[in-house]
C-alpha positions as a printed NumPy array, in Angstrom:
array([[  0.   ,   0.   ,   0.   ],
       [  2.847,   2.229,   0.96 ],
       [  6.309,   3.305,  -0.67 ],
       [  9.658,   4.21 ,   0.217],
       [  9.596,   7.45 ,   3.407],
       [  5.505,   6.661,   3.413],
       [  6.584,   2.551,   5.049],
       [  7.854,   4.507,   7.935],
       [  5.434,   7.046,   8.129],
       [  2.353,   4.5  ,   7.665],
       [  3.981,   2.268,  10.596],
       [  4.681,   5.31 ,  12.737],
       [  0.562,   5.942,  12.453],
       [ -0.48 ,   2.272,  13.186],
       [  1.825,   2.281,  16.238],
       [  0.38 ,   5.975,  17.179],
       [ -3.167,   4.432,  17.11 ],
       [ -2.546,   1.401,  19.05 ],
       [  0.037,   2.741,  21.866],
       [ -3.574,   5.099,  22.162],
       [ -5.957,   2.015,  22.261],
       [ -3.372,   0.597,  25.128],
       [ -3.721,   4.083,  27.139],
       [ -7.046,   4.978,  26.523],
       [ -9.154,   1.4  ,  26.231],
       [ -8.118,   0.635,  29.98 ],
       [ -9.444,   3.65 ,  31.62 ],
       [-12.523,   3.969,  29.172],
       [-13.567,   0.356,  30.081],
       [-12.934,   0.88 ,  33.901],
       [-15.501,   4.278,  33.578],
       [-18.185,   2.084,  31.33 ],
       [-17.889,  -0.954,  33.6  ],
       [-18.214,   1.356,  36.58 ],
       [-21.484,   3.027,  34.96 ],
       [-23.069,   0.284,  33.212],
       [-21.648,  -2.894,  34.308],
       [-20.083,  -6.076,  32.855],
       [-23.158,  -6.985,  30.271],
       [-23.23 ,  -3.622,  28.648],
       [-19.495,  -3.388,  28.221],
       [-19.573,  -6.947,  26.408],
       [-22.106,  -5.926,  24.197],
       [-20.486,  -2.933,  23.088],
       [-17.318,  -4.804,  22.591],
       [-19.149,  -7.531,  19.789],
       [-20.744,  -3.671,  18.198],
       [-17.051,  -3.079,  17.948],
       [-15.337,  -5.901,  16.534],
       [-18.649,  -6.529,  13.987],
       [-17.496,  -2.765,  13.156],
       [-13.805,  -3.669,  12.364],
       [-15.122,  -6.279,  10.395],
       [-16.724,  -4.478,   8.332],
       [-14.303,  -2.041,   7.684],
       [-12.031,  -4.66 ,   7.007],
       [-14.186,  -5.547,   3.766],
       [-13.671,  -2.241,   2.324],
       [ -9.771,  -2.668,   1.949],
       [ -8.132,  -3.195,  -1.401],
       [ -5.115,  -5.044,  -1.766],
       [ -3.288,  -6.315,  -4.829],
       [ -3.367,  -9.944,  -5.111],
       [ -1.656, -12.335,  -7.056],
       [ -2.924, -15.455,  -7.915],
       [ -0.667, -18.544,  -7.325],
       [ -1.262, -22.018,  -9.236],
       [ -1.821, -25.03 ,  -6.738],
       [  1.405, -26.335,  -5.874],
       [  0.102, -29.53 ,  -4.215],
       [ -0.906, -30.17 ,  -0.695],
       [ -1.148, -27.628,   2.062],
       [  2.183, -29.172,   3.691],
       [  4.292, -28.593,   1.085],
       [  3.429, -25.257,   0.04 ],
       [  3.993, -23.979,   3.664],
       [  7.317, -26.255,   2.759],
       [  7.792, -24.2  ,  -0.096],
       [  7.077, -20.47 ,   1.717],
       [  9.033, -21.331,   4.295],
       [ 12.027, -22.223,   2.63 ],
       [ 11.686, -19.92 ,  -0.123],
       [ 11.487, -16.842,   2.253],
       [ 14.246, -18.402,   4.509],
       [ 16.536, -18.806,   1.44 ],
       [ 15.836, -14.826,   0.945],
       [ 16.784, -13.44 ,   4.194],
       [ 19.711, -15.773,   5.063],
       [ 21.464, -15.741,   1.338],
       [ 20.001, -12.549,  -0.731],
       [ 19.217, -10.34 ,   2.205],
       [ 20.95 , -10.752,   4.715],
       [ 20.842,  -7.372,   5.925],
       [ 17.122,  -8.136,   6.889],
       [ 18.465, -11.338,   9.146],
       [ 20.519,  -8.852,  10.841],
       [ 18.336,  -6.27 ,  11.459],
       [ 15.706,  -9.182,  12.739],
       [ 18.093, -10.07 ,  15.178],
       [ 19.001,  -6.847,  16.269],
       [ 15.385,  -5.801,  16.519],
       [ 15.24 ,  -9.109,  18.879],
       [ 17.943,  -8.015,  20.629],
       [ 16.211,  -4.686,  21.685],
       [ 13.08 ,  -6.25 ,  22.545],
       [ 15.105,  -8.576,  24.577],
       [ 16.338,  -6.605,  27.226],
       [ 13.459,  -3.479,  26.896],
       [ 10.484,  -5.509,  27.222],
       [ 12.359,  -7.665,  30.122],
       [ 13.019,  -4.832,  31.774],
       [  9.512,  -2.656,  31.476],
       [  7.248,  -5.083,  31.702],
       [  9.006,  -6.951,  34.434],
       [ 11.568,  -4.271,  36.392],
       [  8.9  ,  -1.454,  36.388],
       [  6.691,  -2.94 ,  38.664],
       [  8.875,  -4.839,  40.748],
       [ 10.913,  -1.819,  41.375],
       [  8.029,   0.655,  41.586],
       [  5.911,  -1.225,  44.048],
       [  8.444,  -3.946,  45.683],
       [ 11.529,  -2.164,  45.897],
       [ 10.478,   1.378,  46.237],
       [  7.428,   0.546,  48.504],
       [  4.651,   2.73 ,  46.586],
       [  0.735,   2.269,  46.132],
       [ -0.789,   1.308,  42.431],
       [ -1.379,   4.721,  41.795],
       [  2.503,   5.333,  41.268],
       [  2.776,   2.488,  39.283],
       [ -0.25 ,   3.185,  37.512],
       [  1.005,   7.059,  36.398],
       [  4.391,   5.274,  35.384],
       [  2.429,   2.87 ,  33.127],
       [  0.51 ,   5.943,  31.73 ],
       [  3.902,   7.532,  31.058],
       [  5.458,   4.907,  29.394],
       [  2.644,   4.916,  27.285],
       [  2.841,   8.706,  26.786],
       [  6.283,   7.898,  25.415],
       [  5.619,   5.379,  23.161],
       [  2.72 ,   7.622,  21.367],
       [  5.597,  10.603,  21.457],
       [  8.242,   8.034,  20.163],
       [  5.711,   7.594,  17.185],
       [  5.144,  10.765,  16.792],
       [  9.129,  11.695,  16.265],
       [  9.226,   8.66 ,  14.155],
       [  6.489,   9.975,  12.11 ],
       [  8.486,  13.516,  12.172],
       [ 12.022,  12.358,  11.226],
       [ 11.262,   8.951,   7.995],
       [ 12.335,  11.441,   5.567],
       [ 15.847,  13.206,   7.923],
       [ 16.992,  10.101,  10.177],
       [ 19.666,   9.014,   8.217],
       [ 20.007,   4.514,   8.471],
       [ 23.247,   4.998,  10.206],
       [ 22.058,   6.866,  13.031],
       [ 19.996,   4.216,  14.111],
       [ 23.172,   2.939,  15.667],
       [ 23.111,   5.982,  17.703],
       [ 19.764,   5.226,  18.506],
       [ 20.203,   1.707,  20.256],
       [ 23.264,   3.027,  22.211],
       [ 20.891,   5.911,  23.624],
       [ 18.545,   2.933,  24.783],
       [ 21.261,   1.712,  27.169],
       [ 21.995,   4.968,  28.065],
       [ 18.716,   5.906,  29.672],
       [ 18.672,   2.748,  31.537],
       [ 22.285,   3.027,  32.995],
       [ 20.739,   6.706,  35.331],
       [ 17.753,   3.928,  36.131],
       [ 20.402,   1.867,  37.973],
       [ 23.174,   4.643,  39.605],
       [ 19.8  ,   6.232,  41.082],
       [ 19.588,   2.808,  43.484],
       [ 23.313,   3.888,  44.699],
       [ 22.988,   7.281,  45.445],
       [ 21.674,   8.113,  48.825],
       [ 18.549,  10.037,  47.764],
       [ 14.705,   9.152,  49.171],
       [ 12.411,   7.254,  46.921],
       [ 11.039,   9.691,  45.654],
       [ 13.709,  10.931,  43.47 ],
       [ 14.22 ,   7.293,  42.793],
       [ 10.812,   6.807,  41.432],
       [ 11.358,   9.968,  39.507],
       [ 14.419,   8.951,  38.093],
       [ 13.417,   5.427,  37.002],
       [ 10.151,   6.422,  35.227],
       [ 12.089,   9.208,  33.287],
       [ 14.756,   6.493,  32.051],
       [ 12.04 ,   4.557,  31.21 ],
       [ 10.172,   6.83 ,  29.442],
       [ 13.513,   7.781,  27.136],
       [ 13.927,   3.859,  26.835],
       [ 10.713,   3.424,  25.615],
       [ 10.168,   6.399,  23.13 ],
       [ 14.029,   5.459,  21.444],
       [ 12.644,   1.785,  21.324],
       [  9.47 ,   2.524,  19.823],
       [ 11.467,   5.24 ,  17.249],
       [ 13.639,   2.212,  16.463],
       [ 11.468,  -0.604,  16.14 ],
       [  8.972,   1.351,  13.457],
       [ 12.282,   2.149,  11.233],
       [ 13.816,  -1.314,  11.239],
       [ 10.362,  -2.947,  10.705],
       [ 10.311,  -0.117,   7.837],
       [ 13.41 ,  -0.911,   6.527],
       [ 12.863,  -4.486,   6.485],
       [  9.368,  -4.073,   4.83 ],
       [ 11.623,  -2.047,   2.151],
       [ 13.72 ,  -4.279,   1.464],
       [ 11.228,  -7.469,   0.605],
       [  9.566,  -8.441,  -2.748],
       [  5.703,  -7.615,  -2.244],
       [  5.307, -12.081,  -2.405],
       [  7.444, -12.632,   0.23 ],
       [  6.767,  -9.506,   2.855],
       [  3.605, -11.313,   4.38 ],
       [  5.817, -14.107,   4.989],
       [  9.367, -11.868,   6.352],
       [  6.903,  -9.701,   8.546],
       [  5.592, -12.969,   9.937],
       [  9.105, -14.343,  11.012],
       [  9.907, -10.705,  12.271],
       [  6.807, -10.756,  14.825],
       [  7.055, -14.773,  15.234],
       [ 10.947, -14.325,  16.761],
       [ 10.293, -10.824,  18.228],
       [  6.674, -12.433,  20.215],
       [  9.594, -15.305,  21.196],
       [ 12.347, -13.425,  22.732],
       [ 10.232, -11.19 ,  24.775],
       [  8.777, -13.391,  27.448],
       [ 12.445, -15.355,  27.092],
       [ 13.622, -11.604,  27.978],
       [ 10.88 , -11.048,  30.8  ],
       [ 11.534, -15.342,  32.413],
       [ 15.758, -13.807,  32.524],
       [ 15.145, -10.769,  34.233],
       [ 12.484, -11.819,  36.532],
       [ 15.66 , -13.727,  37.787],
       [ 17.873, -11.064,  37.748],
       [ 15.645,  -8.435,  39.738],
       [ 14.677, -11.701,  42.041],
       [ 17.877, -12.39 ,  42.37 ],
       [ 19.568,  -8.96 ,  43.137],
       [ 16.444,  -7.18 ,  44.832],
       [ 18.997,  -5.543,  47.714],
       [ 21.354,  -4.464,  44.266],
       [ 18.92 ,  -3.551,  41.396],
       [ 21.798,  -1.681,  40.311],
       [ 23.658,  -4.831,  39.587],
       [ 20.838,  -5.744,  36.855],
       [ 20.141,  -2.029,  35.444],
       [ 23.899,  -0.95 ,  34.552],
       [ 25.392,  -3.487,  33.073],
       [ 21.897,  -4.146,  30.744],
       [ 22.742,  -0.31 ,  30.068],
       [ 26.528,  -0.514,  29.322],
       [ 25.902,  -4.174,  26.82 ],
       [ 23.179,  -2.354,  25.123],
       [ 25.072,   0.485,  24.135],
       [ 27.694,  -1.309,  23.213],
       [ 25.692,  -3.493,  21.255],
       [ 24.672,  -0.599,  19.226],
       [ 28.185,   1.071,  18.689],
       [ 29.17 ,  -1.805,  17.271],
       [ 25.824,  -1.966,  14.792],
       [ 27.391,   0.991,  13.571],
       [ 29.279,  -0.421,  10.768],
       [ 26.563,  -2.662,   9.69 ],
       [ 24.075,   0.489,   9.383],
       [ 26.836,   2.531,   7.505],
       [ 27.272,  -0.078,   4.638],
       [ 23.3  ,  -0.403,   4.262],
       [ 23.003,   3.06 ,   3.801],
       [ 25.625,   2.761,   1.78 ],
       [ 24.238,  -0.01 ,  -0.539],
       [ 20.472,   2.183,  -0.251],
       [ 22.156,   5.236,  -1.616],
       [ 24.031,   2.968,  -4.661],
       [ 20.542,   1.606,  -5.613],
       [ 18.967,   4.968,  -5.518],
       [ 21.493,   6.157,  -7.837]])
């Protein structure tokens, strides 16, 4: 549907409109459910989805029509290996930026989804209300992280998405050296749902312009397929990432510092290193584009 700076700008939208469904569908539903109870909620939810539905009926696509190939088996054989064959041996870029987009995921979603809490109401001591205004920050960030995605598709050159993973470790390594200052938690809580917030606005700016650039890079037959590995191993690494540092924080509750800086210092080094790897894609973008 999309081309070129639009890929970016299109995902930047979707991921605008659902960080919004994730902040405003929560407190919405509490306030209906409150109001009207359970029964009328559920109702309006089946209104809704018929609704999407229908909508869904109304989109064109382009669509190919492939001859049978034999059984069902063998042409998911066939996909499978087919698309596999592209990213491993004429793409290969697109394996490494799957891997790297893995390796984000990894250690963000492990440490939001699992450290936030833990640290906010275990650690720190506070009621759900703090944790629930660091939730509703995070997702403040992610809609601004779209929004700057959105903003810079057509100035952020590739090779400063290097930059852009380092800066991820970055805000995490203030997250940890809070925990060893002797401040009140307070400043603490502060200090972690800033990082946070950073983390998760340079994470969301990063994951819509590697998606992007993978999406780019595929044959229109084979993106449906790519995209589907992308989310398959990026859905598989997360809890992985969540199961490793619900260990960590477990393990090191009196020294959360201990988990937070070093996650900070491998990520950014991580993403120096990328560095390279960015430059010669731009590289090879700017040689096809001439």
């Amino acid at each position: 549907m999309l081309q070129g700076d639009n890929i970016m700008k299109g995902n930047a939208v979707v991921n605008q409109v659902a960080s919004l469904s994730y902040l405003i569908a929560p407190m919405l539903g509490g306030v209906l459910y409150a109001m009207l109870g359970l029964k009328p909620v559920m109702y309006a939810s089946v209104v809704c989805f018929f609704i999407t539905a229908l909508f869904e009926c109304f989109i064109k696509l382009s669509y190919q029509r492939i001859q049978n190939q034999g059984s069902m088996l063998r042409i998911v054989k066939q996909d499978f290996l087919s698309s596999m064959r592209y990213i491993s041996k004429e793409q290969t870029s697109i394996s490494k930026m799957l891997l790297l987009t893995a390796f984000s995921r990894f250690f963000v979603m492990g440490i939001t989804i699992v450290g936030l809490p833990f640290l906010v109401r275990t650690v720190l001591g506070f009621n759900p209300k703090y944790y629930g205004a660091a939730e509703s920050a995070l997702a403040v960030a992610t809609i601004l992280g779209s929004i700057a995605a959105g903003i810079l598709a057509e100035k952020l050159k590739i090779h400063k998405l290097s930059v852009l993973l380092a800066s991820m470790g970055i805000f995490i390594i203030p997250a940890g050296i809070v925990f060893i200052l002797p401040v009140n938690a307070i400043i603490k809580y502060g200090v972690t749902v800033v990082s946070f917030c950073g983390m998760q606005a340079v994470i969301s700016i990063f994951s819509i312009f590697a998606v992007s650039l993978i999406q780019q890079r595929t044959p229109n037959h084979l993106i449906g397929k790519v995209m589907a590995y992308t989310s398959t191993v990026t859905l598989c690494v997360q809890p992985i990432g969540q199961i490793v540092y619900g260990f960590l924080f477990d393990r090191f509750y009196s020294a959360i510092y201990f988990v937070l800086i070093p996650t900070g210092i491998i990520v950014c080094i991580v993403g120096l290193s990328a560095m390279s790897f960015f430059k010669n894609m731009e590289r090879k973008q700017q040689e096809v584009s001439a």
